[in-house]
N, C-alpha and C positions, 0 to 999 in steps of 0.2 A: 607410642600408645595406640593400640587398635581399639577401635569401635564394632560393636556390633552390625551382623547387616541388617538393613533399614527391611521392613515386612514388603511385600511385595501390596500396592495399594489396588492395582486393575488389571486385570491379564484379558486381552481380545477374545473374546469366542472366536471359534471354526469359521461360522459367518460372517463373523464381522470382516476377519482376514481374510475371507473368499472375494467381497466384495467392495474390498478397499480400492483407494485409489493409486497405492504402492501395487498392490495385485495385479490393477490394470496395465500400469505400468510396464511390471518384469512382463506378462503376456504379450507386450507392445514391443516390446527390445527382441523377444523370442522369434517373432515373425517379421517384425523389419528390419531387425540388427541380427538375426541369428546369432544372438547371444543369450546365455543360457547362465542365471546365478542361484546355486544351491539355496541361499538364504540372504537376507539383510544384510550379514556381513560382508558376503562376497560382493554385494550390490558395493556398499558404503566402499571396501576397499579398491575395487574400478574406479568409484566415484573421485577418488584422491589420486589413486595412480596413474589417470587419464583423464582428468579435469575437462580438459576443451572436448572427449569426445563423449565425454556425460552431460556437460553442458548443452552442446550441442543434439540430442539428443533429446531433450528437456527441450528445447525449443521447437524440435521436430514434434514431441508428444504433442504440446499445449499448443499446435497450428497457429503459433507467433505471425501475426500480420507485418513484413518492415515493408516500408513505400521505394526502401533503398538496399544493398544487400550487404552483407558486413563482408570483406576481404579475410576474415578468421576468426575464430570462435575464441583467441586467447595471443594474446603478442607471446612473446618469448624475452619479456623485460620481467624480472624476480619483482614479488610481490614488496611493499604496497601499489607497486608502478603498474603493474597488468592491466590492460587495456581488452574492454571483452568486447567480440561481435564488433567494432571498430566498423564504421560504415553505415552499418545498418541505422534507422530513421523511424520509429515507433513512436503511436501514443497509448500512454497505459490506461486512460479512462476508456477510448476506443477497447480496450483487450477486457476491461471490466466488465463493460454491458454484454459481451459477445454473447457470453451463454446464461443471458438472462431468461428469466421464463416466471409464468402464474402460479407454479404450484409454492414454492419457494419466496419469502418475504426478503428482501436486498437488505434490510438492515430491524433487527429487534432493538428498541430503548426503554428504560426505564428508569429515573433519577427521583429523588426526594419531593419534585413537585407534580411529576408526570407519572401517570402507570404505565404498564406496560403496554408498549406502544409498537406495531408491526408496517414497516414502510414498505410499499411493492416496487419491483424491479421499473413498473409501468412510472409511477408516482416522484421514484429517485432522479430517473433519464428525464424524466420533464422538468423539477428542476434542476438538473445540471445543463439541461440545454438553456434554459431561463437564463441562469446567471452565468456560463457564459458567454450568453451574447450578449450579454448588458456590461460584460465585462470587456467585447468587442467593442461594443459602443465608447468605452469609455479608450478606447484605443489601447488596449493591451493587444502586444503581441509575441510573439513564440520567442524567447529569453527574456519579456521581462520579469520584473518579480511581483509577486502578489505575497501580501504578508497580510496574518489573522491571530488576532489576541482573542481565541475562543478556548472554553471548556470543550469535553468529552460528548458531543451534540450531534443529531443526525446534519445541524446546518453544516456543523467541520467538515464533517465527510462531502457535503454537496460543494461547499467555498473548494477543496482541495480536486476535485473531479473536474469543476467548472475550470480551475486555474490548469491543470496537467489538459484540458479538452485544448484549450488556448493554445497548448506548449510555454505555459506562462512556471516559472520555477517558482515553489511553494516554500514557503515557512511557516509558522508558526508557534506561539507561546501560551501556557496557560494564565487564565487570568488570575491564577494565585501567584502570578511573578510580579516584583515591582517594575517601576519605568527603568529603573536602570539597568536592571535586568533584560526588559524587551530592549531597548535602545541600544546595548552592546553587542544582540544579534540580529537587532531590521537594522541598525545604519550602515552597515559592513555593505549589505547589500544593496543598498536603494530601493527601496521599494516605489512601484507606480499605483498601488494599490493597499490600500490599510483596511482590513473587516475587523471589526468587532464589537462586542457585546458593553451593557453600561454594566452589567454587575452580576454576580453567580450567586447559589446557596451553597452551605454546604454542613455537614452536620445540625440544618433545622435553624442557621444563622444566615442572614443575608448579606450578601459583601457590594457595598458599592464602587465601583470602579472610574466613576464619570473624574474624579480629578484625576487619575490615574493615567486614564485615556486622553485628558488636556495635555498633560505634560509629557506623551509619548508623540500627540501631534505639533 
C-alpha cells in the first residue's frame, strides 16, 4: 500500500542556514579538519562511516573541558558494548553553565498555576550551587545516587544540575507514577538521597501525593 507524501510543514530560509549552528560547524571541519562536505548528507554519511573521527570532532567543536584524557574516542568492541572517550573525567553541569550569559533566560516555564515565567543563567547557577552544597553537607558524593519523584519544574532541572555538580548519578520519576512503580526503579539503586514534591495539578485537578511519598519512604 503506498501513501501519499506527507506536505512539507517548514523549509529554513537562506539565513537561517547561513547562521545555524550546523553551518558553523561544516566551517569549523573546513579550517581545522580540511575537510570539506557538499551537503547534510555527505556530513551525516562521514558521521556513520567514521564514528570516532566525528565524534571526536564534536568534542573538539564544543571545547569539552576533561580533568583526565580519554585513551580513544571509540573501543573496537561491536556495539551495544562500545565504550566512548574511556578515560576522560567530565562534569556536565560544569559544560552547562559554560556559555552562559544575560541576554538569553537558562530556562522558560509555564504550567496551569504559574504564567510564564523566565529563569536567568545568573538565578539557575545560584541555585544549583545552593543545593549542591547542601547536598555536600548531607554527604553526598561522586557515585552516589540522588533520586527525585518530581514533575516537569524548573526545581528538576536545578535537583538534577546540583546532583551531576556532585558527580552524584541522577534518577528520577513523575509524580503521576505509583509507589510501586518508583520502588522498582530507586531500590535497584540505593538511593542516599530522596526530593520530592507532596502533590502536582494537572488538567485543573489536584493530585495529592503525601501517602504515596510515605510508602516509597
Amino acid at each position: 500500500m503506498s501513501y501519499p507524501t506527507p506536505p512539507i510543514l517548514w523549509r529554513p530560509s537562506a539565513d537561517f542556514i547561513a547562521h545555524s549552528n550546523l553551518t558553523k560547524y561544516l566551517y569549523w571541519l573546513q579550517e581545522e579538519k580540511s575537510l570539506y562536505f557538499e551537503d547534510y548528507q555527505a556530513l551525516w554519511a562521514w558521521s556513520v562511516e567514521d564514528s570516532a573521527a566525528f565524534w571526536e570532532s564534536i568534542w573538539q567543536y564544543f571545547d569539552i573541558k576533561s580533568y583526565t584524557p580519554y585513551a580513544q574516542v571509540l573501543s573496537d568492541d561491536p556495539m551495544p558494548n562500545a565504550r566512548w572517550c574511556e578515560g576522560s573525567t567530565l562534569n556536565y553541569a560544569e559544560h552547562i553553565f559554560k556559555s552562559h550569559n544575560a541576554e538569553h533566560p537558562a530556562l522558560i516555564f509555564q504550567s496551569e498555576r504559574h504564567s510564564l515565567t523566565e529563569i536567568s543563567w545568573a538565578d539557575l547557577k545560584q541555585q544549583v550551587a545552593a543545593l549542591s552544597q547542601y547536598l555536600r553537607g548531607l554527604g553526598v558524593k561522586p557515585g552516589d545516587r540522588v533520586v527525585a519523584y518530581l514533575p516537569n519544574i524548573p526545581e528538576a532541572t536545578v535537583a538534577f544540575l546540583a546532583a551531576c555538580a556532585v558527580g552524584a548519578v541522577w534518577s528520577s520519576c513523575s509524580p503521576d507514577f505509583g509507589a510501586n512503580s518508583v520502588l522498582d526503579r530507586f531500590q535497584q539503586i540505593e538511593p542516599k538521597v530522596f526530593i520530592t514534591v507532596d502533590g502536582y495539578q494537572y488538567n485543573g485537578k489536584t493530585y495529592d501525593k503525601i501517602d504515596t511519598v510515605k510508602r516509597i519512604m
